[in-house]
N, C-alpha and C positions, 0 to 999 in steps of 0.2 A: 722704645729701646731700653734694654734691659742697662741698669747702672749699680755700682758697689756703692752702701751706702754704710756709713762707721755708725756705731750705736755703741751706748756704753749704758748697762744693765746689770747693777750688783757689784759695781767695779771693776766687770768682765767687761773688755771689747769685743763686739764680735761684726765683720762685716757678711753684710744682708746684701741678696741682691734682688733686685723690684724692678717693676715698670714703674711704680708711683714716685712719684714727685720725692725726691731727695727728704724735705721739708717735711712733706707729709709723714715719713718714713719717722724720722727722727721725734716728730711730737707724737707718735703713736708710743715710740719710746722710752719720751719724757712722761706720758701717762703712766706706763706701768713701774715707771721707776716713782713716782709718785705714791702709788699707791702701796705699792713696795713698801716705801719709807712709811707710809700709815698703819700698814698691820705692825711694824717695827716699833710704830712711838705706843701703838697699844700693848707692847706685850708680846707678840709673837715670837715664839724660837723656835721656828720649824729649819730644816734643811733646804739651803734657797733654791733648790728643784723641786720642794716642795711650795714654799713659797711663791714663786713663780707660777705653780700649776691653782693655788688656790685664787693668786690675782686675775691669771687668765679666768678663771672661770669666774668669777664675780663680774668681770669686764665685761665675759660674753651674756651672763645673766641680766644686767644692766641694758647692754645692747638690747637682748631680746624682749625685757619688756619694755624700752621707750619704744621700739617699734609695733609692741602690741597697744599701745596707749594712741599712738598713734593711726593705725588699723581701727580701734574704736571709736577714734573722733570721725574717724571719714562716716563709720557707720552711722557716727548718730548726723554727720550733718546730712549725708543722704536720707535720712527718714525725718529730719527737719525739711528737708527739699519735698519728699513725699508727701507730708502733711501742707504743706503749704501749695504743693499743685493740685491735691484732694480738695482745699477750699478754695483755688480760685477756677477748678470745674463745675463747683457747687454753685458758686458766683453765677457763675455763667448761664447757668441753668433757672436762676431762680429769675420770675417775671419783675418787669420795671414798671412800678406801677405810680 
């Protein structure tokens, strides 16, 4: 069920409306106002639609590569699994003497 959810971003209110959890909503938007306030302490004076556009995209950059870091590790532990079922068919094979 879809709900109005208040958010405040740059000093703007703006209400959003989601399926997601209230809670959820709102620390999505504690993130980017965080981040917000980090290109600020460094120096940034862009227009804060621009601003906003360069947080979104570092946010989404960030997203995409923990989930490729993560995609990696599956890889490697399946070819850890690989290597470890290639020795214990080897095992198997070899005479008990």
């Amino acid at each position: 069920m879809s709900k109005v959810v208040e958010i405040t971003l740059m000093g703007r209110t703006f209400s959003i409306v989601s399926d997601e959890d209230p809670a959820h909503v709102q620390a999505a938007a504690a993130l980017v106002q965080l981040k917000v306030d980090e290109y600020r302490k460094m120096g940034a004076s862009v227009a804060s639609d621009r601003l906003l556009a360069l947080v979104s995209l570092n946010l989404a950059g960030e997203l995409l590569a923990s989930k490729q870091i993560k995609i990696d590790g599956i890889d490697d532990l399946i070819s850890g699994f690989d290597h470890v079922v290639l020795q214990a068919e080897s095992l198997s094979k070899a005479s008990l003497r």
